[in-house]
C-alpha positions as CSV (number, residue, x, y, z in Angstrom):
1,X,185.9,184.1,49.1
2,X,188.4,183.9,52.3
3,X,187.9,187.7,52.3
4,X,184.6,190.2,53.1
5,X,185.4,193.6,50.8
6,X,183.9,196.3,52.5
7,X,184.5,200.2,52.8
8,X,184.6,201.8,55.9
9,X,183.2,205.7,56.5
10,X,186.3,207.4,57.5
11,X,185.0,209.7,60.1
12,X,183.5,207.0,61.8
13,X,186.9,205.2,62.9
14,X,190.0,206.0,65.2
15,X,193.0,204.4,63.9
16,X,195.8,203.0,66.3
17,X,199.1,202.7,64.3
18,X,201.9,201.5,66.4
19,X,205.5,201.4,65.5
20,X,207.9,203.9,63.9
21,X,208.9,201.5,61.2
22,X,208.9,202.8,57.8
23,X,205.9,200.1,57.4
24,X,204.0,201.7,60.6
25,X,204.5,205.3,58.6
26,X,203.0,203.7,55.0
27,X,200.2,202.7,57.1
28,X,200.5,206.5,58.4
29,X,200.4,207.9,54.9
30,X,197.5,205.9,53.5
31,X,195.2,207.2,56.0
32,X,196.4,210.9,56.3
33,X,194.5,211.7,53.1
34,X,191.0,210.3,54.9
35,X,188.6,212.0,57.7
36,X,189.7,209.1,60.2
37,X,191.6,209.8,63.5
38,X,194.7,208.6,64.2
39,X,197.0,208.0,66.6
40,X,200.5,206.6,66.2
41,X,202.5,205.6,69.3
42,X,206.0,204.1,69.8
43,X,209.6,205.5,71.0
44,X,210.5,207.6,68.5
45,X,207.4,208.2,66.5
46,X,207.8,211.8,66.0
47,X,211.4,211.5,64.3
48,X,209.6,208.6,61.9
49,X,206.9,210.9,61.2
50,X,209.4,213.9,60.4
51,X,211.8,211.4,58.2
52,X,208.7,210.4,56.4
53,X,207.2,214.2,56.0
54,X,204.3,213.1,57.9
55,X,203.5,215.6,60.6
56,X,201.0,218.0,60.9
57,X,203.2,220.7,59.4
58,X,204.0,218.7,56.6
59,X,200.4,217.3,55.9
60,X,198.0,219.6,57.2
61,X,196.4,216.5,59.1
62,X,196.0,216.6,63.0
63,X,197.7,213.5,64.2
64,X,197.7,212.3,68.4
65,X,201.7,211.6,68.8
66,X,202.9,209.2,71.6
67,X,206.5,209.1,71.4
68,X,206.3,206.3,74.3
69,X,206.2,202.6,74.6
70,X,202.5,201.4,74.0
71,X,200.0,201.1,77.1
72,X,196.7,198.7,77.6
73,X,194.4,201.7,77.7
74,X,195.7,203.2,74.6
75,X,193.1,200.3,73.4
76,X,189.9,202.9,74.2
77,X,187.6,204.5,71.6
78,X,190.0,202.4,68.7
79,X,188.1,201.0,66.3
80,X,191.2,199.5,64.2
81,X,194.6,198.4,65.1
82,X,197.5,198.4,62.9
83,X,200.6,197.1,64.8
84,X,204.5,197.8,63.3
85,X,206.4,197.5,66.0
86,X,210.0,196.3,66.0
87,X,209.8,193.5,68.7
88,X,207.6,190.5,68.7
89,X,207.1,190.6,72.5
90,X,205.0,194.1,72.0
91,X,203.9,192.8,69.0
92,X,201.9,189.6,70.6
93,X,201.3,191.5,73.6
94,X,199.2,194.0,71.6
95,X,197.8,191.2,69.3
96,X,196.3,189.6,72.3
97,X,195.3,192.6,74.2
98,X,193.3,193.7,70.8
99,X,191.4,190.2,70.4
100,X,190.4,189.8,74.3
101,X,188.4,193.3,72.9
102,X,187.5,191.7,69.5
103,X,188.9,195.0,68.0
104,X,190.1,194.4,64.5
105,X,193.8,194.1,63.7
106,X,196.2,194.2,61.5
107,X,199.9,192.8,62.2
108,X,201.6,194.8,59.2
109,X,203.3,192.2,56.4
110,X,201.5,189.0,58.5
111,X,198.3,188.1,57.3
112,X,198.2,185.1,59.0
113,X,198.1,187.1,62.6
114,X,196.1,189.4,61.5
115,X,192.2,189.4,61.2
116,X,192.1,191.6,58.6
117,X,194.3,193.3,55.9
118,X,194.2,196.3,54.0
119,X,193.8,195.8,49.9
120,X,195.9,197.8,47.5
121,X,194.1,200.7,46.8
122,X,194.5,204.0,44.5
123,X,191.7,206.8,43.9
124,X,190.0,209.1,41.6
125,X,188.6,211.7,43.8
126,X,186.0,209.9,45.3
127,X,186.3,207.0,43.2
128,X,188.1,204.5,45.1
129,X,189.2,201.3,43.6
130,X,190.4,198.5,46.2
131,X,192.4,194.9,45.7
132,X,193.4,192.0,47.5
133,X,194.5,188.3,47.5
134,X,194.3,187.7,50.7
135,X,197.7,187.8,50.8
136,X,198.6,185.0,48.4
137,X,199.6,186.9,45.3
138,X,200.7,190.4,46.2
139,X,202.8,190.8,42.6
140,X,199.8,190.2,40.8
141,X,197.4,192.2,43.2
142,X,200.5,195.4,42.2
143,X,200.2,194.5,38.5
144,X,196.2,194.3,38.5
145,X,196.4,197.8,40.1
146,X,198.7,199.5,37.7
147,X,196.7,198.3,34.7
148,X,193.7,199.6,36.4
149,X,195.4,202.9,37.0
150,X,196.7,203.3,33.2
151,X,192.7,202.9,32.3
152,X,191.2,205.5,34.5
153,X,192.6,209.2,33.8
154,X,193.3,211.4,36.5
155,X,191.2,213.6,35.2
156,X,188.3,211.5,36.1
157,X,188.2,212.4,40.0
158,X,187.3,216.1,39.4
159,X,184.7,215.2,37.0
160,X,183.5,212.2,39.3
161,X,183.4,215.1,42.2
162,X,181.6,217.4,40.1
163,X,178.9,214.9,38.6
164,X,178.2,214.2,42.5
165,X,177.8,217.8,43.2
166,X,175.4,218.0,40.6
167,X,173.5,214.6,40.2
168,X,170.2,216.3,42.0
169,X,170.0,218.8,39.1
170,X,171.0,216.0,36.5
171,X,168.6,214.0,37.7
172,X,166.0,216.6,37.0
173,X,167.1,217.9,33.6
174,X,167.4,214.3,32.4
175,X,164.5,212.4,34.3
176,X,164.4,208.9,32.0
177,X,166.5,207.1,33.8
178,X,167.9,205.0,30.6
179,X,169.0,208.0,28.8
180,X,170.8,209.7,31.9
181,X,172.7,206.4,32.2
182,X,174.1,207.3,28.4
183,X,174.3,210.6,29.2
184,X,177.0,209.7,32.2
185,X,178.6,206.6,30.1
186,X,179.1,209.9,27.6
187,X,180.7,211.5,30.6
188,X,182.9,208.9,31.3
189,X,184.1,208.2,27.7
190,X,185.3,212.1,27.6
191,X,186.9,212.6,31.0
192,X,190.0,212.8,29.2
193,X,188.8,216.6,28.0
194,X,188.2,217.8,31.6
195,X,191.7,217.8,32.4
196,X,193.4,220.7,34.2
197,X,189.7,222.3,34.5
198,X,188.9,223.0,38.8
199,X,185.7,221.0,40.1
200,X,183.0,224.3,39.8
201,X,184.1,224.8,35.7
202,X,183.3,220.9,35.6
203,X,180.0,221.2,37.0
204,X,179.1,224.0,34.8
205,X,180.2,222.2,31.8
206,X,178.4,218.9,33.4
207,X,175.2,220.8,33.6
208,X,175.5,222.0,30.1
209,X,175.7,219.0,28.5
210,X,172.9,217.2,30.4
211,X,170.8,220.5,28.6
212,X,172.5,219.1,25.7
213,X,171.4,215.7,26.0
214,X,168.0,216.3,26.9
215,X,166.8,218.0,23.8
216,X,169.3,216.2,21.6
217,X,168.4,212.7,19.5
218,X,166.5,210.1,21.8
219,X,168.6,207.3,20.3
220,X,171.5,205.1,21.8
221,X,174.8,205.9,20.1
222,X,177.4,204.0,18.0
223,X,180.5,203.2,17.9
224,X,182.9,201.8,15.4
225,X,185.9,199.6,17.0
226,X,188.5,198.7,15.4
227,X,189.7,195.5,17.4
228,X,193.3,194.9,16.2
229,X,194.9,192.2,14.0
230,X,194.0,189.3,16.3
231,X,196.4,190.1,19.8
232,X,194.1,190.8,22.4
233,X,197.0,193.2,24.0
234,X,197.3,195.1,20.8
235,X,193.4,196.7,21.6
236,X,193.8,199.8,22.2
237,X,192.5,201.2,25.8
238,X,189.7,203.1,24.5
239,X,189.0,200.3,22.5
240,X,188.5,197.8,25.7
241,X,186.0,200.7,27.7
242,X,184.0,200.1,24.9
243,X,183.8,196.8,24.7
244,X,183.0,197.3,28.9
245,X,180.4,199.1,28.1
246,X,178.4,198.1,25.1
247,X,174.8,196.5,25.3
248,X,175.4,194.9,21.5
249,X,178.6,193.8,19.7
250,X,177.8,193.8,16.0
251,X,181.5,191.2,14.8
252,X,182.5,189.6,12.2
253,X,184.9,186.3,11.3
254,X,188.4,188.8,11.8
255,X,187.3,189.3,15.1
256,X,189.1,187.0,17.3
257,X,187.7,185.2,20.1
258,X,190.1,186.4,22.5
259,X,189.3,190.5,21.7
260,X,185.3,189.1,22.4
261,X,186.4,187.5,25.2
262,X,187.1,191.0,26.7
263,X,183.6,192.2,25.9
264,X,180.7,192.7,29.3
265,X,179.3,189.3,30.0
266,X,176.1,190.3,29.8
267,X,176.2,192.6,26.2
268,X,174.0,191.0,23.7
269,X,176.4,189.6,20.5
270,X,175.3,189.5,16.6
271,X,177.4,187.7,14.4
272,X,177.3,189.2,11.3
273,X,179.6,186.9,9.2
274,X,181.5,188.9,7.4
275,X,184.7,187.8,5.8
276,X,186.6,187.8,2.3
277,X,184.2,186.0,0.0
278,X,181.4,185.9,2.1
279,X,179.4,189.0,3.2
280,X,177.4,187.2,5.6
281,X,174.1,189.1,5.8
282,X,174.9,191.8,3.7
283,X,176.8,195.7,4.0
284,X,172.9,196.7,4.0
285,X,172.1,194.0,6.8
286,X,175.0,195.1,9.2
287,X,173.3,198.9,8.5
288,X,169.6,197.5,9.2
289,X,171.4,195.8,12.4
290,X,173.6,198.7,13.6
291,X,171.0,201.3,13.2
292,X,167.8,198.9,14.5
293,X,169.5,198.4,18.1
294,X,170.5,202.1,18.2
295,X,167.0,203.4,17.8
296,X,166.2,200.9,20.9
297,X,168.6,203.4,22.9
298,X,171.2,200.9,22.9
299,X,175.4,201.5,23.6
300,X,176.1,199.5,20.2
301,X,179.9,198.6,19.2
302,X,180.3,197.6,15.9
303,X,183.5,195.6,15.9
304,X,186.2,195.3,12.8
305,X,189.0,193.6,12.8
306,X,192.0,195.3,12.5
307,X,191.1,199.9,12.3
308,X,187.6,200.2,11.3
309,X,188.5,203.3,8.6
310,X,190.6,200.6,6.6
311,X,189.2,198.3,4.1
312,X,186.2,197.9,6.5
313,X,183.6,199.7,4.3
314,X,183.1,201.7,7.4
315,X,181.9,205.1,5.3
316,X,178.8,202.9,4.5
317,X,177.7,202.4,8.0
318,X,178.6,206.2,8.7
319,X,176.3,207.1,6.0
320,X,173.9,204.9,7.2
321,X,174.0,206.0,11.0
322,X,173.7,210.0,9.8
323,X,170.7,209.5,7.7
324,X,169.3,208.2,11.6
325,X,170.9,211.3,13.0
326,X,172.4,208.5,15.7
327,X,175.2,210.6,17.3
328,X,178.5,207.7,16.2
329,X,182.2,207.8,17.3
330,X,185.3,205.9,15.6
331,X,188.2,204.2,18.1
332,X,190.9,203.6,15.6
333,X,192.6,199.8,16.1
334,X,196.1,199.0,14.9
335,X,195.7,197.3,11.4
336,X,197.1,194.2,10.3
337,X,200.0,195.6,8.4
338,X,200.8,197.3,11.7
339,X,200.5,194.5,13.8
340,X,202.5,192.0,11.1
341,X,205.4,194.3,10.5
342,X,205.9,194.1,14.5
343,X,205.9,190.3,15.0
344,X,207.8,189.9,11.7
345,X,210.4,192.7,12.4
346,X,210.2,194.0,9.0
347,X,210.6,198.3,8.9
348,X,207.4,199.2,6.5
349,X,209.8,202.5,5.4
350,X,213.7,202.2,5.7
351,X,216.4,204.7,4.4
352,X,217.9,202.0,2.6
353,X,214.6,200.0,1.0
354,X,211.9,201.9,0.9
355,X,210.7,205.5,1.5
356,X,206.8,204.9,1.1
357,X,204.2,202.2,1.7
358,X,200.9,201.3,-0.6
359,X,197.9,199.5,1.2
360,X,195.6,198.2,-1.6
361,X,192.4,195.4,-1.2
362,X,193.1,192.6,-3.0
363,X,189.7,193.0,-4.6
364,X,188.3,195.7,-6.5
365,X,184.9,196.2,-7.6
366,X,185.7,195.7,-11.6
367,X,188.6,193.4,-10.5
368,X,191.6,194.9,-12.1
369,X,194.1,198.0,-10.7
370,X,193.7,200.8,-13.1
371,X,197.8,201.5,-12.6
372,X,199.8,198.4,-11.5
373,X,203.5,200.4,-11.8
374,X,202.5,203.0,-9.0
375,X,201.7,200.0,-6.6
376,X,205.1,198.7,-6.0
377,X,209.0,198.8,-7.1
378,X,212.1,200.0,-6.3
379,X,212.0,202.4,-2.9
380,X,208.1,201.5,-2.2
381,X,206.4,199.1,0.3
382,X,203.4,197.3,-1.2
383,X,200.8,196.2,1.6
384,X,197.8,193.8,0.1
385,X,194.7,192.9,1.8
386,X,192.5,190.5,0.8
387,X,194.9,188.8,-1.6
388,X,195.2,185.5,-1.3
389,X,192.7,184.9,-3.9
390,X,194.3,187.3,-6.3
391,X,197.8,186.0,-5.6
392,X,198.5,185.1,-9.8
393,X,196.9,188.4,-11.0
394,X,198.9,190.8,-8.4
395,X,201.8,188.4,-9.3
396,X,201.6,189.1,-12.9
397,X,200.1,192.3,-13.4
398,X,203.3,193.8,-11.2
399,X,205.7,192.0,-12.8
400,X,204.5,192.9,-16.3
401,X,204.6,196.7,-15.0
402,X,208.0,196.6,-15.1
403,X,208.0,195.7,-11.0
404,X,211.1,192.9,-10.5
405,X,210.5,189.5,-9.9
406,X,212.8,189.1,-7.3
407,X,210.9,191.5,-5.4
408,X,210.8,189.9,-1.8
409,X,207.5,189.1,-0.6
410,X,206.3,188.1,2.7
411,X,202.5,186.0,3.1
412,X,201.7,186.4,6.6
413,X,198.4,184.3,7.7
414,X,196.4,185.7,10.9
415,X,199.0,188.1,11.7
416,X,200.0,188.3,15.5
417,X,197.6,185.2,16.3
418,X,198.9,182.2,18.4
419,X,198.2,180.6,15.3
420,X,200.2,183.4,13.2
421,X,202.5,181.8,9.9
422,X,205.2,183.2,7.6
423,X,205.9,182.7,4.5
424,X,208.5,184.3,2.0
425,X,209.4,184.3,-1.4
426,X,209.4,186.3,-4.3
427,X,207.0,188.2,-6.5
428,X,207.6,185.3,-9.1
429,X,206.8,182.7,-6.5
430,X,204.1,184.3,-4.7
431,X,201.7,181.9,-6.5
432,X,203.1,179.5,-5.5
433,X,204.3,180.3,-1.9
434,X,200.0,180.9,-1.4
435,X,199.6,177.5,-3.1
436,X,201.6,175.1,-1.8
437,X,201.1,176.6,1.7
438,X,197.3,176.7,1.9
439,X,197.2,179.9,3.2
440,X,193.8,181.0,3.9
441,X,191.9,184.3,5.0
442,X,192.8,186.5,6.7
443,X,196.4,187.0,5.4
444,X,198.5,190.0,4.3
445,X,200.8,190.1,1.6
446,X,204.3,192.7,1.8
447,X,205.9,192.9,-1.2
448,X,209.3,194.9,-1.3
449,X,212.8,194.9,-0.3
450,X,211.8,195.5,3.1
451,X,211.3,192.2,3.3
452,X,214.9,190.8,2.7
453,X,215.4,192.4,6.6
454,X,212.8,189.9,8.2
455,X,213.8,188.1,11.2
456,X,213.1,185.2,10.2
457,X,215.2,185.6,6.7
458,X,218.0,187.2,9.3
459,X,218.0,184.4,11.2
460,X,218.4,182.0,8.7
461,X,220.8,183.9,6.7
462,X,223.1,183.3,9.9
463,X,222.4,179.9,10.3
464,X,223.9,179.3,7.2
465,X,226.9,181.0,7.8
466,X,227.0,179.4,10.6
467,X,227.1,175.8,8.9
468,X,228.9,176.8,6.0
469,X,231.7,178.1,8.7
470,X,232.0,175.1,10.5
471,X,232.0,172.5,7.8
């Protein structure tokens, strides 16, 4: 690294801003919130602070105020320079002065003159999160911190204050030092449900769950992620803490390597090798798995592809996980008929198509539908997991309902992938259409008029105009 990344005690440093540019005053406002002194000097540095609703009055901060030209003893007792000024004579005059006293500084918007430079920073109370490029990729440095801030909810300062105030008395009430690390990964997880509470509530509520937690199950916990159709940028926020945070990552084949990619480096991962057709090790061997690492006091994620509540036998592994009285939590994932109606453009429910969508598994466990005319037809989405295999009995057993065979239907193979494919037809040719394409798992099939408003078929459709216009 070109960089060191330290953190400074505030009340340990006097800060010498000069300049009354609006850059000087930024430099002004990020410290005004911290216990360091400061002194800003410069012609004019009163107004600037005014304009910029910096002074005392404003912030409730004692500032030393030069409005002057700057002077070689101003120098004394600093411990870090920031210069601003509007003229490169003071400016190299200062910058020299500075290094003959080996003081850092900071020559605002010039990291090559400077000899050190201040990251991007935001906070959560006193949770401080810091980045830098050394000055070679400041977009990316703005982007990195406004993903970072959409993660971490506001509400997390007063509850990171709080858990501070109280860590002594945590500490005691929870003395294994494995389960207190749960306990505050439990904190974390829920800091959402402290919001708009003041710090001494907090503490109390704090306190009262670490009671909680100390006579409550000895076990790890569980939770059941549902990782999305493929994208990793359709997992869900949540989704991603947990995959931070997990010691084990129970997945299976629908669980792309990009979503995994996003897990902690160091979390152990079990494959489980689940997938239509193949059950791998068994529904009973992913509950012997889950329930084995969890009673090790393990963070366990149990990752399914696509929302775990949805054709992911998920109220098996509850079941399983209750009978252990290990405490479990679901983190819904956008599904694969979500995910596929939004790269195919095709409205699931539309005034003029359809007014209500079916999901069904392509397989059931006596291998027939018990009502084939409810599934689909005229004002009705049908949504079919799992059916590639069943292709010719969905095919037929809809269309001898009474269901058209000029239905439109859409075969859409790993759904929002880089390796995603389309492929339309009809509910006469959907046979075929599987056949001749050599779709494979995992694909969805939509069947309904909702699919005659594709993009793709839109697309076409105009094409042809196009060359039927112009011939």
């Amino acid at each position: 690294m070109s960089s060191i990344p330290v953190f400074l005690t505030a009340e340990k440093h006097h800060i010498l801003i000069v300049g009354a540019t609006s850059a000087a005053m930024a430099k002004v406002g990020l410290f005004t919130p911290t216990q360091a002194r400061i002194s800003v000097i410069a012609p004019g540095a009163t107004d600037a602070l005014r304009e910029a609703g910096l002074l005392p009055e404003d912030t409730g901060r004692d500032l030393l105020v030069h409005d002057r030209p700057f002077a070689e003893d101003d120098l004394k007792g600093k411990t870090l320079v920031y210069i601003g000024a509007d003229d490169e004579i003071t400016e190299e005059r200062i910058l020299r002065l500075a290094n003959t006293r080996n003081l850092p500084v900071n020559v605002i918007d010039k990291p090559a003159k400077s000899n050190f430079t201040t990251p991007a920073q935001f906070a959560r109370g006193p949770l401080q999160v810091a980045f830098s490029s050394g000055g070679d990729a400041p977009v990316f440095v703005r982007r990195l911190r406004s993903s970072l801030e959409k993660l971490l909810p506001p509400s997390l300062g007063v509850l990171a204050a709080a858990a501070g105030a109280v860590r002594a008395r945590v500490k005691t009430i929870i003395p294994d030092g494995t389960r207190r690390r749960l306990f505050y990964d439990r904190l974390y997880d829920n800091a959402g449900t402290y919001a708009d509470l003041d710090q001494h509530e907090v503490e109390r509520l704090v306190l009262e769950a670490a009671k909680s937690h100390r006579v409550g199950a000895t076990t790890g916990q569980v939770q059941l992620v549902g990782a999305g159709p493929g994208d990793p940028d359709l997992l869900t926020i949540k989704a991603h803490r947990a995959l931070q945070q997990a010691d084990v990552i129970v997945y299976d084949r629908l669980v792309s390597r990009d979503v995994l990619a996003l897990a902690r480096r160091d979390a152990d991962l079990i494959f489980v090798g689940k997938r239509e057709g193949d059950h791998g090790i068994g529904q009973d061997g992913i509950n012997r798995v889950i329930v084995e690492e969890a009673l090790k006091g393990r963070r366990v994620v149990r990752l399914k592809g696509g929302d775990p509540l949805l054709f992911a036998r998920a109220g098996e592994e509850l079941d399983a996980l209750r009978a252990h009285d290990i405490h479990v939590e679901v983190v819904p994932g956008i599904s694969a008929f979500q995910g596929i109606a939004a790269t195919t453009q095709i409205p699931l429910t539309d005034r003029a198509h359809a007014s209500s969508i079916t999901l069904v598994t392509g397989h059931l466990k006596d291998g027939a539908y018990k009502d084939w005319a409810r599934l689909a037809g005229d004002g009705q989405t049908l949504a079919v997991y799992m059916g590639v295999k069943g292709a010719p009995k969905i095919s037929a057993g809809l269309i001898g309902e009474g269901v058209k065979a000029s239905t439109p239907v859409a075969v859409v193979e790993n759904g929002t992938r880089a390796n995603e494919r389309r492929f339309y037809g009809t509910l006469a040719t959907l046979p075929e259409v599987v056949a001749k394409n050599n779709v494979k798992s995992p694909a969805l099939l939509l069947i309904g008029d909702v699919v005659s408003t594709a993009a793709d078929l839109a697309w076409a459709a105009k094409e042809t105009d196009r060359l039927v216009a112009t011939a």
